[in-house]
C-alpha positions in Angstrom: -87.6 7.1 106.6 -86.8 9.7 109.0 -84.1 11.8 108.9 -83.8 13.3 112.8 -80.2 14.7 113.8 -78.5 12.1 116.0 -79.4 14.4 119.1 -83.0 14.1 118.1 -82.9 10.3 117.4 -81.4 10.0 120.6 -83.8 11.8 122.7 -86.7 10.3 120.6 -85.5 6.6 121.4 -85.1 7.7 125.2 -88.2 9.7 125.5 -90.5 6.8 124.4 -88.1 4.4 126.7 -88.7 6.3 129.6 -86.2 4.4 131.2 -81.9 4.4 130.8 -80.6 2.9 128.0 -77.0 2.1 126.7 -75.7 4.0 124.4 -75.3 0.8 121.8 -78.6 0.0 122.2 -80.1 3.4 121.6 -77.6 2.9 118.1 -79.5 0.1 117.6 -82.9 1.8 118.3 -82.2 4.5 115.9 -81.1 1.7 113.5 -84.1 -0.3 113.6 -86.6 2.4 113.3 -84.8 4.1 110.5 -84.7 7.6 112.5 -81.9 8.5 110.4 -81.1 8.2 106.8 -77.2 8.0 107.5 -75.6 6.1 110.6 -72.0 6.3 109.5 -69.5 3.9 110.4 -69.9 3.4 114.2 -73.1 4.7 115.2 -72.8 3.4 118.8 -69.3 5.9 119.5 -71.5 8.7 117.6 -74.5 8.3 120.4 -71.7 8.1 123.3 -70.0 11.0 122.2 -72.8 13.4 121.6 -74.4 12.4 124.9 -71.2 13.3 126.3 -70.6 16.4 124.7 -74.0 17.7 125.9 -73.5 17.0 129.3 -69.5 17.8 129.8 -70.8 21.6 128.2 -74.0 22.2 129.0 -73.7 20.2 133.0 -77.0 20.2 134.8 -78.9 21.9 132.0 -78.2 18.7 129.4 -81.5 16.9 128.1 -79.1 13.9 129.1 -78.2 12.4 132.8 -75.6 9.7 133.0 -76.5 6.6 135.7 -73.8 4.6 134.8 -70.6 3.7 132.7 -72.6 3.4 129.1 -75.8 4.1 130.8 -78.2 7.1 129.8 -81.8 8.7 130.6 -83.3 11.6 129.8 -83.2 14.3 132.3 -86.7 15.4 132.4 -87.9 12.1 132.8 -86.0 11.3 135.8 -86.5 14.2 137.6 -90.5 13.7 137.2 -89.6 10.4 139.4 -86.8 11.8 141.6 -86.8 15.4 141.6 -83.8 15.4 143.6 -82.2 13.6 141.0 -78.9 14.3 140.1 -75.1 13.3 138.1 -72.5 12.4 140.3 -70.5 10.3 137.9 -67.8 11.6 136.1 -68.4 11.8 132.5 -65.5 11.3 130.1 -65.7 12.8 126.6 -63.8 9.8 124.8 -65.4 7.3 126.5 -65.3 4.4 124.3 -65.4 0.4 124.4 -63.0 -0.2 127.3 -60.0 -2.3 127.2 -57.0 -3.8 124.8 -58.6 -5.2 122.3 -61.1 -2.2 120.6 -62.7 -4.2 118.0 -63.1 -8.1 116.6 -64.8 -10.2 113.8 -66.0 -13.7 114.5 -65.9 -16.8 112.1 -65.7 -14.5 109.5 -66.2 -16.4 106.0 -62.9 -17.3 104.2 -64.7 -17.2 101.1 -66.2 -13.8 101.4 -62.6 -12.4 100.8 -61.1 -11.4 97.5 -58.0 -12.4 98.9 -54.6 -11.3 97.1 -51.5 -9.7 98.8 -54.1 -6.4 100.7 -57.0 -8.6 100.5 -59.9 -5.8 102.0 -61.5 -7.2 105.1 -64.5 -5.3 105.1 -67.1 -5.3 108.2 -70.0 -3.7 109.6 -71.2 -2.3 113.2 -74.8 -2.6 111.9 -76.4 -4.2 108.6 -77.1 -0.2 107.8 -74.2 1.1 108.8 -71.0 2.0 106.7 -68.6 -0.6 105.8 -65.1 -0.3 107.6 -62.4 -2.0 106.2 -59.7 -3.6 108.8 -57.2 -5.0 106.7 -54.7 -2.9 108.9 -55.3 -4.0 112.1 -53.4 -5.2 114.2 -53.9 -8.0 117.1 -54.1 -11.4 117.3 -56.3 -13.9 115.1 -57.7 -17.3 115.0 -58.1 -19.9 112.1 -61.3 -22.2 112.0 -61.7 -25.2 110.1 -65.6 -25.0 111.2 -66.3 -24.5 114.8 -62.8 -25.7 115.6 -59.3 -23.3 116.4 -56.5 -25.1 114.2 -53.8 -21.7 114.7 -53.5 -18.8 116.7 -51.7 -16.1 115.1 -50.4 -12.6 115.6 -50.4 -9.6 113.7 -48.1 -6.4 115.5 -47.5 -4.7 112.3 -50.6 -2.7 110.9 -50.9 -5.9 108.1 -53.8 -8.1 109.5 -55.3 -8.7 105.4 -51.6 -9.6 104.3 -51.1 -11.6 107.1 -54.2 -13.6 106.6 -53.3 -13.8 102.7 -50.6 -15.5 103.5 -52.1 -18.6 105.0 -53.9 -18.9 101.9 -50.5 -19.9 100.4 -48.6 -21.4 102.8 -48.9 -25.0 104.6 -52.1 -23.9 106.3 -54.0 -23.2 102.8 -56.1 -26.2 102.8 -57.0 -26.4 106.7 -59.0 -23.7 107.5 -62.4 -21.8 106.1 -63.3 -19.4 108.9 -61.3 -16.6 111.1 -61.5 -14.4 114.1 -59.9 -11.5 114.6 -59.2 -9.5 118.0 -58.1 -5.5 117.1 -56.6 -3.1 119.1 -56.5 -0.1 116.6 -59.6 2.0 117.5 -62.4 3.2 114.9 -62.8 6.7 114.3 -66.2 8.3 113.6 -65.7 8.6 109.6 -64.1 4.7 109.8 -61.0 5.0 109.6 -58.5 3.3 112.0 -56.9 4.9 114.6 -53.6 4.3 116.0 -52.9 1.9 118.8 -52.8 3.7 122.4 -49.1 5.1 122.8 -49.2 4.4 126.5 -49.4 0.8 125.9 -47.0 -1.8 124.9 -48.5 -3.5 121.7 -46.2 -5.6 120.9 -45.8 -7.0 124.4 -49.7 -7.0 124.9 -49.9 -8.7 121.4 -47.2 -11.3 122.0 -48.6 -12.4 125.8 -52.7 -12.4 124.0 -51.1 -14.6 121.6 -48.9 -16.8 123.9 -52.3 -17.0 126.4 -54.6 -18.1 123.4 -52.2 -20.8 122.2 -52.2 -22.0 126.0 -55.5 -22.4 126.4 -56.8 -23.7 123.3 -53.8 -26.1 122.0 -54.5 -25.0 118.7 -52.6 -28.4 116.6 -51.1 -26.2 114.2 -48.9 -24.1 116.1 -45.6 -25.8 116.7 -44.6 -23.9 119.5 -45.7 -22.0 122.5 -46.2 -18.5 122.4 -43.3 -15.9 122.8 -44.1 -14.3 125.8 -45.3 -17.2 127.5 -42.7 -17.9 130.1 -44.7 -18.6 133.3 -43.9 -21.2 135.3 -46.8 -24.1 134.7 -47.9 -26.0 138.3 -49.9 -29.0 138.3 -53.6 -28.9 140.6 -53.0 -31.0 143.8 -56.0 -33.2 144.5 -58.1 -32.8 147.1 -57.4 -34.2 150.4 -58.3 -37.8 150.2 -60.9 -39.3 153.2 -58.6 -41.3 155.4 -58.2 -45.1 155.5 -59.0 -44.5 159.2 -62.2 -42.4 158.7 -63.5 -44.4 155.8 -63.8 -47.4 157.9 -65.9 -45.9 160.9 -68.1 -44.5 158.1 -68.3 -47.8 157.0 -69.0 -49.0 160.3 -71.9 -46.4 161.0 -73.3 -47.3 157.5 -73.6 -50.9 158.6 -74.9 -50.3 161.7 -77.6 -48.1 160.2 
């Protein structure tokens, strides 16, 4: 196993590419060909932001050109086919995964949990990466019972593992064996979470995901609608229907056909 610096990986990976890459998949690159002995706990964010450290200090003289949002080459390589080649995008140094919700586990395995009052819901990024343990998300999350949605439920509070410990006592015990989970506290580097964004409304954003989720799956268990759901429903009008008029000289043509 090597044991490169991420910068090294990184350029190894794109140099025997010769093409861009996303930052994830160059992760995943370094992963699979065990370029490093250590990955941490979110390897994709660590190739992100030291692509995006070189190039916000070093500019033009970076071994690293950005072509798109996520999307990176090396410099040397693109100017051998474009020597005229140059970044014009904007390069943010905490670019991360955009949006709300900054992380998620899917059908999760109720039985891989030790579950008790702050059960540890430990997850991966990569199988060789370091385990991060969410139990204090928050966000919304689903209950399975297999490959079907019995209860949408929401978690504003930094308590998802409690939360989810719960339903193992209450009247949903029995009717579920899987979860999903949608977070919207960001990982840091060493795996820890972060705290929510301050410029957004969780609890609103939280509530409406919720209400939305409940909406459109009509999960049976949930006895109402969701809080913040207070759209007014309309009902599809059908498509205009062929007159009784036209239909007939269609007819007509038909026949005479």
């Amino acid at each position: 196993m090597a044991n490169m610096t991420w910068d090294k990986a990184i350029q190894k990976v794109l140099g025997d590419a010769g093409e861009a890459m996303h930052y994830s998949d160059i992760a995943n690159e370094v992963e699979e060909r065990s370029l490093r002995s250590k990955l941490g706990a979110t390897p994709a964010n660590s190739v992100n932001m030291i692509i995006n450290k070189s190039i916000n200090d070093k500019g033009d003289k970076s071994s690293y050109i950005r072509l798109g949002k996520g999307m990176y080459a090396l410099r040397k390589q693109l100017e051998k086919i474009n020597p005229k080649a140059k970044q014009d995008i904007p390069v943010e140094i905490d670019e991360k995964l955009g949006g709300v919700i900054q992380c998620l586990g899917m059908y999760w395995r109720s039985d891989n949990v030790d579950w008790k009052s702050n059960p540890h819901l430990r997850g991966q990024e990569t199988p060789k990466s370091d385990a991060i343990d969410f139990t204090s998300q928050t966000g919304i999350y689903l209950l399975h019972d297999r490959d079907k949605v019995i209860y949408v439920g929401k978690v504003d509070e930094p308590r998802m593992g409690q939360r989810l410990f719960e339903h193992t006592k209450d009247r949903l015990n029995a009717r579920w064996d899987r979860f999903s989970w949608f977070g919207l506290r960001p990982i840091s580097e060493d795996g820890s979470l972060e705290e929510a964004p301050k410029n957004i409304d969780m609890t609103a954003v939280i509530s409406a995901l919720e209400a939305i989720l409940i909406e459109a799956l009509e999960a049976p268990q949930n006895r109402r609608r969701g809080d913040q759901l207070n759209a007014i429903e309309y009902i599809q009008v059908p498509k205009p229907a062929v007159s009784e008029e036209k239909a007939k000289a269609i007819e007509l043509i038909l026949k005479g056909a």
